[in-house]
C-alpha positions as CSV (number, residue, x, y, z in Angstrom):
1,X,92.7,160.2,-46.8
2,X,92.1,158.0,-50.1
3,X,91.5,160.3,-53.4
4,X,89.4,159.3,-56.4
5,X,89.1,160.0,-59.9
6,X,87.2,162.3,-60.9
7,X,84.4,160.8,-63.5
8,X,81.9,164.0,-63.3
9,X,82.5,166.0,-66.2
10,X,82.0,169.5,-64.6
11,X,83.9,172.6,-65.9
12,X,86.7,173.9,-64.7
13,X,86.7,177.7,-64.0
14,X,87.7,180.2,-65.4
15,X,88.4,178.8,-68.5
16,X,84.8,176.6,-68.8
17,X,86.6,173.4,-69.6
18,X,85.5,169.7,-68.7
19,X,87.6,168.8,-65.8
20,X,87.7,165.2,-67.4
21,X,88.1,165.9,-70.8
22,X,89.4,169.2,-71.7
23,X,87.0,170.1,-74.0
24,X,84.7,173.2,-73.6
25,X,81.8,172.4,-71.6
26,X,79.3,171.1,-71.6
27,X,81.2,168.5,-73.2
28,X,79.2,166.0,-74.8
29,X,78.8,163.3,-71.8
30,X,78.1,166.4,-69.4
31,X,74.8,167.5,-72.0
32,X,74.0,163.4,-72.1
33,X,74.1,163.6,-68.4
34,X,72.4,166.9,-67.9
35,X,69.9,166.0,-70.3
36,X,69.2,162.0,-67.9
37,X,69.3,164.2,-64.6
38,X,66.6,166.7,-66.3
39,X,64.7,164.5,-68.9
40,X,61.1,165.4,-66.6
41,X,61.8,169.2,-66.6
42,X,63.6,170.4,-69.6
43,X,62.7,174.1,-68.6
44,X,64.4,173.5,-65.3
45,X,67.9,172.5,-67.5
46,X,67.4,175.6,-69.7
47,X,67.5,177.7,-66.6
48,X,70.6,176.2,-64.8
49,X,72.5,176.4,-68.1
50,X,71.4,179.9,-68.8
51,X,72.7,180.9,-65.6
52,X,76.2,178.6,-66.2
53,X,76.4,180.7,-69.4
54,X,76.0,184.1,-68.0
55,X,78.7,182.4,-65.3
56,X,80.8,181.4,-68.2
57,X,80.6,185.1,-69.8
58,X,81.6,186.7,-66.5
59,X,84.6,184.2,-66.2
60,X,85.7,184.7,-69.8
61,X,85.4,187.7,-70.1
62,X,86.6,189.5,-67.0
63,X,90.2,190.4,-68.1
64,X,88.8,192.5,-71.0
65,X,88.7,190.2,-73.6
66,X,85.9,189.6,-75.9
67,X,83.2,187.6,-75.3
68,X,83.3,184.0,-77.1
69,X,80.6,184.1,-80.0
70,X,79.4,180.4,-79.5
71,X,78.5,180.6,-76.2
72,X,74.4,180.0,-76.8
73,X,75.3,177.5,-79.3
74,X,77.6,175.8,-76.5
75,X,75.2,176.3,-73.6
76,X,71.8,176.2,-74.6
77,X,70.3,175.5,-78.5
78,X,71.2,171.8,-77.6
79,X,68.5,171.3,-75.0
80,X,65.3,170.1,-75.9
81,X,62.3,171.9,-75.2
82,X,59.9,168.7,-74.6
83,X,60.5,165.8,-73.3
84,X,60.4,162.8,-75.6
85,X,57.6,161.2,-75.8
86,X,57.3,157.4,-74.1
């Protein structure tokens, strides 16, 4: 069995940190990576980070503790609406 390192910056639940990194994802090479993989269908990278925040809320908030206040800051108001223009 031969093991690699992990390059993907993907969070780490529960706590919604980059696996890589450490910082709260979507850290800023996962959003320049989300927004490559989804530069034709920004509406489609809304939605899967809509539902990684609700994911996110669950997870952070399932041992009664209050909900983070940044969390559409963190997951969403980064994404463009339109794709740049060629």
């Amino acid at each position: 069995m031969t093991t690699t390192q992990e390059t993907e910056h993907l969070h780490d639940r529960p706590d919604w940190t980059c696996r890589v990194c450490g910082t709260p994802w979507p850290c800023s090479t996962a959003r320049a990576t989300l927004m490559h993989e989804y530069r034709a269908f920004p509406s489609l990278l809304r939605i899967y980070l809509s539902a990684q925040m609700y994911e996110a809320l669950d997870d952070l908030t399932i041992e009664g503790k209050t909900p983070p206040m940044n969390l559409y800051e963190r997951f969403l108001s980064w994404v463009q609406t339109h794709p740049p223009s060629p």
